[in-house]
LOKOL-392853 format. One record per residue (C-alpha): residue number from 0; residue in three letters; chain; x, y, z. Coordinates in Angstrom, 2 decimals, decimal comma, always signed. Example, Ala and Ser with C-alpha at 12.3 -4.5 7.8 and 13.67 -1.06 7.14 Angstrom:
+-----+--------+--------+---------+---------+---------+
: num : residu : chaine :       X :       Y :       Z :
+-----+--------+--------+---------+---------+---------+
:   0 :    ALA :      A :  +12,30 :   -4,50 :   +7,80 :
:   1 :    SER :      A :  +13,67 :   -1,06 :   +7,14 :
+-----+--------+--------+---------+---------+---------+
//
This chain:
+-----+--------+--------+---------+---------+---------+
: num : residu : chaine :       X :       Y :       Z :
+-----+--------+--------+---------+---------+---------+
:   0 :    UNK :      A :   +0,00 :   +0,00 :   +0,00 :
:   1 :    UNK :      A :   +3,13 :   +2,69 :   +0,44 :
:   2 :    UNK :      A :   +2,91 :   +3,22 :   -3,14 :
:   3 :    UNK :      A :   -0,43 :   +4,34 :   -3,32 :
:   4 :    UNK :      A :   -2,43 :   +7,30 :   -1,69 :
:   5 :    UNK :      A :   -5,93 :   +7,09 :   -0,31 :
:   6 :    UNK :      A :   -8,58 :   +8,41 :   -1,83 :
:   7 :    UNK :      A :   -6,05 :   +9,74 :   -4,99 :
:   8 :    UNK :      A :   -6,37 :   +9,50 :   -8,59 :
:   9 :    UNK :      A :   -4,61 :   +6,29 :   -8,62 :
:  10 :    UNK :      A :   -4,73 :   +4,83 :  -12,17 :
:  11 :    UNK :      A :   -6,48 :   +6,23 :  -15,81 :
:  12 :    UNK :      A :   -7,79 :   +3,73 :  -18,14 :
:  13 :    UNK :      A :   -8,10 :   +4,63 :  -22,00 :
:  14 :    UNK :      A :  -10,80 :   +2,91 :  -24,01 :
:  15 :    UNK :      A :   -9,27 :   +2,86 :  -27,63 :
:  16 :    UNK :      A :  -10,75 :   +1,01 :  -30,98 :
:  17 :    UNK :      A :   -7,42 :   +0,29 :  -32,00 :
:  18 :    UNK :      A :   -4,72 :   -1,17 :  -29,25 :
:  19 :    UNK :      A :   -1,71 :   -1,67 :  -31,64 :
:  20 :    UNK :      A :   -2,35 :   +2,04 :  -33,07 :
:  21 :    UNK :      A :   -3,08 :   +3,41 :  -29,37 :
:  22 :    UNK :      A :   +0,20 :   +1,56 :  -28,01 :
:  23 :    UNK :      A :   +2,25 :   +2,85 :  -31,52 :
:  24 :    UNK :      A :   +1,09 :   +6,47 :  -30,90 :
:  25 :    UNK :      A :   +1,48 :   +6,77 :  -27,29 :
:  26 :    UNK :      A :   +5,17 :   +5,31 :  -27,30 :
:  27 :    UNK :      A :   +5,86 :   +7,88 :  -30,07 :
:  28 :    UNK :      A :   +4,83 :  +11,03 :  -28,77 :
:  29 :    UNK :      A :   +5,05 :  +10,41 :  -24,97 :
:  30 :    UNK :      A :   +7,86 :   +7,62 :  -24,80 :
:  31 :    UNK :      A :   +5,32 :   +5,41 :  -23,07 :
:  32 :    UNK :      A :   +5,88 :   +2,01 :  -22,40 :
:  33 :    UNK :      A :   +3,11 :   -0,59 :  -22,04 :
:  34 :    UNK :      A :   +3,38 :   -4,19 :  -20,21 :
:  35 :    UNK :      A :   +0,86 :   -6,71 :  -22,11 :
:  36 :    UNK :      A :   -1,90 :   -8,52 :  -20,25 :
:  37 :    UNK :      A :   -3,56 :  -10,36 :  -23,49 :
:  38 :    UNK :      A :   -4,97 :   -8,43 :  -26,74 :
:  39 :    UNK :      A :   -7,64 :   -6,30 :  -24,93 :
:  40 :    UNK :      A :   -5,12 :   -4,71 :  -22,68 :
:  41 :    UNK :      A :   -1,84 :   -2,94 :  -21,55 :
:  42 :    UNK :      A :   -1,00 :   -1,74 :  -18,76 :
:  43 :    UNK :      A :   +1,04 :   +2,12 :  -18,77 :
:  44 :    UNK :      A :   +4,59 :   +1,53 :  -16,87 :
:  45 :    UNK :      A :   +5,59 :   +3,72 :  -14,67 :
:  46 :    UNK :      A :   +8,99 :   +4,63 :  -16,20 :
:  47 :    UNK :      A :   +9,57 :   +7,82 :  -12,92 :
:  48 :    UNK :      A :  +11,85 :   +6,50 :   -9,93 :
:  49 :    UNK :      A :   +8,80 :   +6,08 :   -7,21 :
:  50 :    UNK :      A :   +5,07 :   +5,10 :   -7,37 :
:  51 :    UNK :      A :   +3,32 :   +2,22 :   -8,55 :
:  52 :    UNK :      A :   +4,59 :   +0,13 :  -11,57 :
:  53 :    UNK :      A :   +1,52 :   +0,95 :  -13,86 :
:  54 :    UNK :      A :   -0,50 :   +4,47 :  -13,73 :
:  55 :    UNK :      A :   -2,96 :   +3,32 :  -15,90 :
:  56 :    UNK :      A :   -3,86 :   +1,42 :  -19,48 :
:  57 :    UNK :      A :   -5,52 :   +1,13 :  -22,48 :
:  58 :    UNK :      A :   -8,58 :   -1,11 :  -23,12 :
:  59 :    UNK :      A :   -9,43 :   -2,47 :  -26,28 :
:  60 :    UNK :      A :  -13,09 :   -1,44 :  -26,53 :
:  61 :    UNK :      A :  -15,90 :   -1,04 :  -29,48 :
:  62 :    UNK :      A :  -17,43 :   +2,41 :  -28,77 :
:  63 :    UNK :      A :  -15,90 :   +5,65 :  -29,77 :
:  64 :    UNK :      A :  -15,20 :   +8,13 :  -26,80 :
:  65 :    UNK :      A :  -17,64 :  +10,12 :  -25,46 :
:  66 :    UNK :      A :  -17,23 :  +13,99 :  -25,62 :
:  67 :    UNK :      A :  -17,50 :  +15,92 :  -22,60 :
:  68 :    UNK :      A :  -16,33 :  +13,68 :  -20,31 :
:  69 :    UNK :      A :  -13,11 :  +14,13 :  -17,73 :
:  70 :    UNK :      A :   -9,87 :  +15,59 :  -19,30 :
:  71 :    UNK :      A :   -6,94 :  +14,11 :  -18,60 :
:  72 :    UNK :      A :   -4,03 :  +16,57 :  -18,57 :
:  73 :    UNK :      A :   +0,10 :  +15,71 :  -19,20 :
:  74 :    UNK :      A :   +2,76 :  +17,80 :  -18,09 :
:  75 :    UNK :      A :   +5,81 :  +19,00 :  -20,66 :
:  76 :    UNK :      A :   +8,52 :  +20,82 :  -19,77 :
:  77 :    UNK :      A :   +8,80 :  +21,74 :  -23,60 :
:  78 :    UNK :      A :   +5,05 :  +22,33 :  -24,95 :
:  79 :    UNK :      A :   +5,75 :  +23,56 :  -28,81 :
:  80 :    UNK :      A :   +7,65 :  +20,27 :  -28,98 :
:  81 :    UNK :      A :   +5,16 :  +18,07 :  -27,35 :
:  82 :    UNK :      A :   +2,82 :  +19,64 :  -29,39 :
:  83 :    UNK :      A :   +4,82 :  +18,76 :  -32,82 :
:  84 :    UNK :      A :   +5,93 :  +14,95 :  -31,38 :
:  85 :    UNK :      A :   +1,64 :  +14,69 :  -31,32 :
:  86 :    UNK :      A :   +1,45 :  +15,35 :  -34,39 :
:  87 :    UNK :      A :   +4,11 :  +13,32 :  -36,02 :
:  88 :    UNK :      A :   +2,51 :  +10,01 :  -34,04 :
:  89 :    UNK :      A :   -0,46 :  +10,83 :  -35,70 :
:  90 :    UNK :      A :   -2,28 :  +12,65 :  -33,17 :
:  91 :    UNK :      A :   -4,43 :  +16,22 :  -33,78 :
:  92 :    UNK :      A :   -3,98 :  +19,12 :  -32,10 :
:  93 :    UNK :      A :   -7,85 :  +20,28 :  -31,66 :
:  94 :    UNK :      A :   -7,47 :  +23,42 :  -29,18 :
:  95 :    UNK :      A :   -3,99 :  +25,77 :  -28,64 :
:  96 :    UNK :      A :   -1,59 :  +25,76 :  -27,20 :
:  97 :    UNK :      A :   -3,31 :  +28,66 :  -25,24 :
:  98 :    UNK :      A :   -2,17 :  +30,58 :  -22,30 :
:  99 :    UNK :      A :   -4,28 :  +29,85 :  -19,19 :
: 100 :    UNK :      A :   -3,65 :  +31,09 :  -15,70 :
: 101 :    UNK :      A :   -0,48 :  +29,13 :  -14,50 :
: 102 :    UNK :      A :   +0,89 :  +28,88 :  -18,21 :
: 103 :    UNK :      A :   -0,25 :  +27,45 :  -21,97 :
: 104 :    UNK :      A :   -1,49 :  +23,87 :  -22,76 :
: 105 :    UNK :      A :   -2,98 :  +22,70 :  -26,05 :
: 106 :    UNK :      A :   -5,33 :  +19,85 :  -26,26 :
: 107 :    UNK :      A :   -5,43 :  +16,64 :  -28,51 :
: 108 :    UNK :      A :   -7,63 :  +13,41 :  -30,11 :
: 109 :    UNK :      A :   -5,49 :  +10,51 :  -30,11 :
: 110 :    UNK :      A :   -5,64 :   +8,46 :  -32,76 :
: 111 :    UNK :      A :   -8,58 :   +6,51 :  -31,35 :
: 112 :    UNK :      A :  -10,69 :   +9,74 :  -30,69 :
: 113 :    UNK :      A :   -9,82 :  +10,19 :  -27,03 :
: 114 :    UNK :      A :   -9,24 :  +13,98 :  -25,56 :
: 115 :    UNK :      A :   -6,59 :  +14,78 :  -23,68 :
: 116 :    UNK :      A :   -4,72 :  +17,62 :  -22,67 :
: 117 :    UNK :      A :   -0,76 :  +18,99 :  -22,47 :
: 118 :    UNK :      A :   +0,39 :  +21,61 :  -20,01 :
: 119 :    UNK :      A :   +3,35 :  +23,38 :  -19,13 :
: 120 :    UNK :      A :   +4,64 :  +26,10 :  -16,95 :
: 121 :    UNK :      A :   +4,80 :  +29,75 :  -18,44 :
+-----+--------+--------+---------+---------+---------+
//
């Protein structure tokens, strides 16, 4: 249990249409690493010194996002080149990057049609 905290956001699971093309896209603009747990899932390592080995996945599933729901947001120390490395994966850049109060962040649709979000310091 000392790698977890109670009552934190503990783990984020990404339903994708595609797990080959969500595992391909993720590793190229993030780095991410995956561990395998069959063909429906895998499992996002947790490449950072402490924590728990996985912070979330991605689960092979039939129905396309739905909009509106939470945002997940990542953190870049660089965010024009996050922003570009999105892109080149195959990713689109839907909203920014945008200054906000605290700094800029842009937002994103995977390749799979999931929303997420990139923010960085000003």
């Amino acid at each position: 249990m000392a790698d977890h905290t109670h009552h934190a956001i503990d783990y984020v699971e990404l339903t994708v249409p595609d797990l080959a093309a969500a595992r391909h896209f993720y590793a190229d603009a993030f780095g991410w690493e995956f561990t395998d747990y069959g063909p429906q899932y895998a499992g996002i390592r947790n490449t950072g010194s402490s924590g728990p080995p996985e912070v979330g996945g991605l689960a092979l599933g039939e129905s396309p996002p739905a909009a509106g729901g939470p945002l997940v947001l990542l953190f870049s120390a660089d965010l024009d080149a996050t922003a570009a490395a999105v892109q080149a994966a195959g990713g689109e850049v839907v909203r920014g990057p945008y200054a906000f109060p605290g700094g800029r962040r842009f937002h994103f649709h995977d390749p799979g049609g999931n929303e997420l979000g990139v923010w960085a310091e000003a």
